[in-house]
LUMMAR-436168 format. One line per field, with one value per residue: residue number from 1; x, z, y of N, C-alpha, C in turn. Coordinates in nm, 3 decimals, padded with zeros to 5 digits. Last residue first. Example, Ala and Ser with C-alpha at 12.3 -4.5 7.8 and 13.67 -1.06 7.14 Angstrom:
// residues 2
num	c(2	1)
n_xx	c(01.285	01.319)
n_zz	c(00.708	00.780)
n_yy	c(-00.225	-00.569)
ca_xx	c(01.367	01.230)
ca_zz	c(00.714	00.780)
ca_yy	c(-00.106	-00.450)
c_xx	c(01.290	01.320)
c_zz	c(00.787	00.780)
c_yy	c(00.003	-00.330)
//
This chain:
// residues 129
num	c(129	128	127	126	125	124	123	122	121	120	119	118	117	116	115	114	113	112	111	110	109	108	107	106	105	104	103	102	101	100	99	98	97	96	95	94	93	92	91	90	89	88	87	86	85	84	83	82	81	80	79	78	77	76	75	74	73	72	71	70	69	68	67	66	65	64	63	62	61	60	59	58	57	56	55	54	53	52	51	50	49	48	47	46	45	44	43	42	41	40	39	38	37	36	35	34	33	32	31	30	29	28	27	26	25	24	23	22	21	20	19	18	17	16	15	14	13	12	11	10	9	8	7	6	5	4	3	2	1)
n_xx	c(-05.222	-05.391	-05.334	-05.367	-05.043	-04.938	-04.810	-04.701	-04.438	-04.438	-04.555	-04.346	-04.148	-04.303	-04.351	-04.044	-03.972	-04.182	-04.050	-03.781	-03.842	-03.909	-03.687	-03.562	-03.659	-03.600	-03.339	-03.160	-02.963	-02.853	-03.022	-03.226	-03.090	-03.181	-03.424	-03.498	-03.451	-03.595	-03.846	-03.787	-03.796	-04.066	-04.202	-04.096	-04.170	-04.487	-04.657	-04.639	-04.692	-04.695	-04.488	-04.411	-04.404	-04.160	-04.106	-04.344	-04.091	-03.862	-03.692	-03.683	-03.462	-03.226	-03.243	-03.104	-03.001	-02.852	-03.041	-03.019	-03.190	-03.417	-03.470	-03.588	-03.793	-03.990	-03.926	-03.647	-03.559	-03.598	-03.478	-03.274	-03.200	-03.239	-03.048	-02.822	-02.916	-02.867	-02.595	-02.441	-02.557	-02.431	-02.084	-02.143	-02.183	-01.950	-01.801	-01.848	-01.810	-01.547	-01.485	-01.543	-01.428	-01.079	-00.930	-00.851	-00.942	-01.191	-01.301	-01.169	-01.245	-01.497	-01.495	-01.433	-01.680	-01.817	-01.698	-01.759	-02.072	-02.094	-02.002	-02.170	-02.402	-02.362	-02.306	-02.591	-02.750	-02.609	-02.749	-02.983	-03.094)
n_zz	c(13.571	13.264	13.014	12.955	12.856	12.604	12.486	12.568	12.440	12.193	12.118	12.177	11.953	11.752	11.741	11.775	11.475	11.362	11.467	11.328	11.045	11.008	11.057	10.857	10.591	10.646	10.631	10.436	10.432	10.697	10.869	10.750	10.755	11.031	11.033	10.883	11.116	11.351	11.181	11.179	11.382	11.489	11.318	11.405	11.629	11.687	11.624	11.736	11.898	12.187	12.464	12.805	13.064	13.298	13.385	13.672	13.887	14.130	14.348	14.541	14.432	14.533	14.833	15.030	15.263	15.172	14.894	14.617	14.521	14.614	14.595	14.792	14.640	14.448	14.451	14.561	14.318	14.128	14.162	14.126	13.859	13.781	13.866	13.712	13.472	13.513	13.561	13.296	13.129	13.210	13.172	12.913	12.847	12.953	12.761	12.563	12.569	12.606	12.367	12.151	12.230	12.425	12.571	12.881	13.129	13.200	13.145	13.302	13.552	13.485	13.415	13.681	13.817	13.683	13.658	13.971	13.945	13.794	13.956	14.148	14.026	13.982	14.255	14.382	14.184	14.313	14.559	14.515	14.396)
n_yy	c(09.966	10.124	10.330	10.573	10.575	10.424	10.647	10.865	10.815	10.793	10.992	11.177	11.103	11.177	11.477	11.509	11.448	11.676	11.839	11.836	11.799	12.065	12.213	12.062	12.164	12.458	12.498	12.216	12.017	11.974	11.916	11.779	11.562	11.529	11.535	11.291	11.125	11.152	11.118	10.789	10.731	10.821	10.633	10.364	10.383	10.406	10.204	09.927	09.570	09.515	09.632	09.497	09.569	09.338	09.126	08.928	08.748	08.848	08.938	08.695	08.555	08.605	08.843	09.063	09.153	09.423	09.539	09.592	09.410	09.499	09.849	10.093	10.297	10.413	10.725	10.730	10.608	10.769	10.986	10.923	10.882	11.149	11.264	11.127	11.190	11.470	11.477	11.368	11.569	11.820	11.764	11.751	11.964	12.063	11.984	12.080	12.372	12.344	12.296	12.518	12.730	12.780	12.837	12.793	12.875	12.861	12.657	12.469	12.570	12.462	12.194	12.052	12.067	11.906	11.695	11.622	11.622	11.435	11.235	11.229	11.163	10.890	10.760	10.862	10.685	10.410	10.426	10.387	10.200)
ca_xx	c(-05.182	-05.397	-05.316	-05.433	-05.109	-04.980	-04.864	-04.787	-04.408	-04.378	-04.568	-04.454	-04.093	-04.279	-04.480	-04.120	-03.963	-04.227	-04.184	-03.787	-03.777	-04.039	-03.815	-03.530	-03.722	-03.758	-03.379	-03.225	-03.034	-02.751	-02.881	-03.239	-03.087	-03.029	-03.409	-03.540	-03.395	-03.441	-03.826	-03.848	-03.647	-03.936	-04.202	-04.087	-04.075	-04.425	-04.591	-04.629	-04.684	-04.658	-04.635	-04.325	-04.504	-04.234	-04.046	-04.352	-04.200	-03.882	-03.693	-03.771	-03.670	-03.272	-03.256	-03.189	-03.049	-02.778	-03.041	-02.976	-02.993	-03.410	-03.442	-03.432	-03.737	-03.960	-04.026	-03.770	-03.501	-03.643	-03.651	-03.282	-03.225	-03.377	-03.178	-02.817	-02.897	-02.976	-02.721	-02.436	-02.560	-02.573	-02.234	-02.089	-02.272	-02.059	-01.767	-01.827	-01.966	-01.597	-01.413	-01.626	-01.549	-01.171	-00.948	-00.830	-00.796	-01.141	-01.321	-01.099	-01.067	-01.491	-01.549	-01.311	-01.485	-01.821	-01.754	-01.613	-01.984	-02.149	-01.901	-02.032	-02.404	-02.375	-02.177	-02.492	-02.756	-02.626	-02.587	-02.933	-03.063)
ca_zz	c(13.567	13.428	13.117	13.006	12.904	12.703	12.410	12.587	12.594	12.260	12.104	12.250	12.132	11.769	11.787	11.874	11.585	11.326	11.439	11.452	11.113	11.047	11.139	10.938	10.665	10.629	10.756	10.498	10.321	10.561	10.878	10.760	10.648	11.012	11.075	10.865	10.953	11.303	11.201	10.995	11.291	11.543	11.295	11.289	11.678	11.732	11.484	11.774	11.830	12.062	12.359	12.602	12.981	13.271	13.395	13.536	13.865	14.030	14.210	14.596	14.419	14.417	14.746	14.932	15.273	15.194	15.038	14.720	14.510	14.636	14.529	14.785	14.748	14.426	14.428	14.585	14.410	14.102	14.141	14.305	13.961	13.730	13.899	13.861	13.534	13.418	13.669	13.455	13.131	13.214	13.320	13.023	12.809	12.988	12.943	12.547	12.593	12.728	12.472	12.193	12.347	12.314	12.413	12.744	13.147	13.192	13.029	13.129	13.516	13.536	13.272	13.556	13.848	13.696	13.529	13.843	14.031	13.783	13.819	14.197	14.125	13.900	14.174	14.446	14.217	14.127	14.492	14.549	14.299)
ca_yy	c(09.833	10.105	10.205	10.577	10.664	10.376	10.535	10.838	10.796	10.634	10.902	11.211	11.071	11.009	11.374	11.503	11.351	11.436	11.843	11.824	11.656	11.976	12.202	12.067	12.045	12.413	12.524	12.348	12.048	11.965	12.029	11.931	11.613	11.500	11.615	11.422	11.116	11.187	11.250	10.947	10.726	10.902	10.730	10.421	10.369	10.497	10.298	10.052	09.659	09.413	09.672	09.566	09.550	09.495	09.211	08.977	08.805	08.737	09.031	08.841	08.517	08.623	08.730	09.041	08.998	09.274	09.491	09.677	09.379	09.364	09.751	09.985	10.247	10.301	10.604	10.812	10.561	10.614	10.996	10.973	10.742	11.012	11.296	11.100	11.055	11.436	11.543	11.280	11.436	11.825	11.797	11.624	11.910	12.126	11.921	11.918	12.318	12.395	12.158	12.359	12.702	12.648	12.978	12.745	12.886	13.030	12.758	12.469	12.603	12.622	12.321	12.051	12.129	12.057	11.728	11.657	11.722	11.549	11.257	11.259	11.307	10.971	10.790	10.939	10.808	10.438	10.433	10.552	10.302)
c_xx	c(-05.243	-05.326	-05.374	-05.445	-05.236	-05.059	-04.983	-04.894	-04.567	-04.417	-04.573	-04.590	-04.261	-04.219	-04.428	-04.227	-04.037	-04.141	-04.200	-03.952	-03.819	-03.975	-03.870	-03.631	-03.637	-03.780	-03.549	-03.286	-03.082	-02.808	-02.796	-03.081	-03.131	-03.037	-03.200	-03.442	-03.394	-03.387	-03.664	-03.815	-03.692	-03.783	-04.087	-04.114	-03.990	-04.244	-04.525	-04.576	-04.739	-04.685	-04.611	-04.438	-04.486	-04.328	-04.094	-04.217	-04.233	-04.058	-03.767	-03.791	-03.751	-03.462	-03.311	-03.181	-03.097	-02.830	-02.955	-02.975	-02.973	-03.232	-03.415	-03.461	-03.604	-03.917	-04.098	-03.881	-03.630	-03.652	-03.700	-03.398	-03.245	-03.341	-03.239	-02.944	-02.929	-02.998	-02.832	-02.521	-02.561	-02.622	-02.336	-02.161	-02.265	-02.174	-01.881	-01.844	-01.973	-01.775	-01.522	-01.596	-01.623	-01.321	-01.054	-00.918	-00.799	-01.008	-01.274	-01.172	-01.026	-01.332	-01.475	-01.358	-01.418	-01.721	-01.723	-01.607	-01.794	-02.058	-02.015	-01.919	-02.216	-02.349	-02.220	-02.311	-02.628	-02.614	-02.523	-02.741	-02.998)
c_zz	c(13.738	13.466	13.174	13.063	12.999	12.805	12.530	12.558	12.656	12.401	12.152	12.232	12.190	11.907	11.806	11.916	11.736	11.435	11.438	11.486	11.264	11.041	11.100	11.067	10.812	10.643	10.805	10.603	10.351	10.494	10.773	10.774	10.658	10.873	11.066	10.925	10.879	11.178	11.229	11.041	11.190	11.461	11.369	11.242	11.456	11.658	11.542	11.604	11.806	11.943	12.239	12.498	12.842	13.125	13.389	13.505	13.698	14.051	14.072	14.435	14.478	14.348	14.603	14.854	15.153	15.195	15.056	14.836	14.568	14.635	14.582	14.693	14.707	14.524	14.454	14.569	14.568	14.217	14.182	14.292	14.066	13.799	13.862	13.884	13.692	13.517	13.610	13.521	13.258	13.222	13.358	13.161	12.908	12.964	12.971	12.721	12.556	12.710	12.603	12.341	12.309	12.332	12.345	12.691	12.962	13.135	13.078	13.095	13.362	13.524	13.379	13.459	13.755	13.713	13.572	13.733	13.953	13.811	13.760	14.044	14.111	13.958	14.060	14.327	14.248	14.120	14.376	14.552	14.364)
c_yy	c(09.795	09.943	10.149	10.402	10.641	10.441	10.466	10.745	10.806	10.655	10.789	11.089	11.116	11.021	11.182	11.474	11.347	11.362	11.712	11.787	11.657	11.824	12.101	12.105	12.002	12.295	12.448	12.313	12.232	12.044	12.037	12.027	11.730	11.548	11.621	11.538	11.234	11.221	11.277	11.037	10.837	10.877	10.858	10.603	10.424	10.522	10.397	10.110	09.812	09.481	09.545	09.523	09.562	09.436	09.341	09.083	08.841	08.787	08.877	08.925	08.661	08.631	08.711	08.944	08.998	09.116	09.419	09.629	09.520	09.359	09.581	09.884	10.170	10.213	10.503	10.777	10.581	10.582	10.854	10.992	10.784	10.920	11.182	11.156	11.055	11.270	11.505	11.369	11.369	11.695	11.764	11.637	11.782	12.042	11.991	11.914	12.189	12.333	12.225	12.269	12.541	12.661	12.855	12.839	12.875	13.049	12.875	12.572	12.569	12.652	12.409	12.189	12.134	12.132	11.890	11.694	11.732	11.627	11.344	11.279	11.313	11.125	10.884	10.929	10.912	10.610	10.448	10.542	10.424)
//
């Protein structure tokens, strides 16, 4: 993952070069907080795979000798069922008609989605694998 890492980092880094000569040189501030936002995206990434990486270590298809049977095993743990995944569409849902409708269900789209993302990600929580 640290090559994954370092190309994300590196179209961070152009991302960046590019906002600082389009927002001094152009009159646009969407295009400036589009490349800005572009920024924040690829450093977002590239941090979560230099976490992974940090973690986790080299990966099996990171190694030259790495073989296919070394990455063979359980994949991971996918729940067999969750009211998480319904309830974060309600609160998008919500919350995409808040910008239309008003300010009042608009909070509380945001409100229902963040207990469904706080949901999904502590579903599991007390685990233990």
């Amino acid at each position: 993952m640290r090559t994954e890492a370092v190309i994300f980092a590196g179209v961070a880094l152009f991302f960046a070069a590019v906002t600082v000569p389009y927002a001094l040189s152009a009159r646009d501030p969407a295009g400036t907080a589009a490349l800005l936002v572009a920024v924040l995206m690829a450093a977002l990434i590239a941090t979560f795979l230099a976490v992974q990486y940090g973690r986790r270590g080299a990966r099996p298809e990171d190694r030259r000798d790495g073989e296919i049977r070394d990455r063979a095993g359980p994949v991971d743990f996918f729940p067999p069922r969750s009211p998480w995944p319904v309830v974060t569409a309600l609160g998008v849902a919500l919350t995409a008609s808040g910008v239309v409708v008003a300010l009042w269900l608009l909070l509380v789209g945001v409100g229902v989605t963040a207990a469904g993302v706080s949901g999904f990600a502590l579903q599991y929580a007390s685990r233990r694998d």
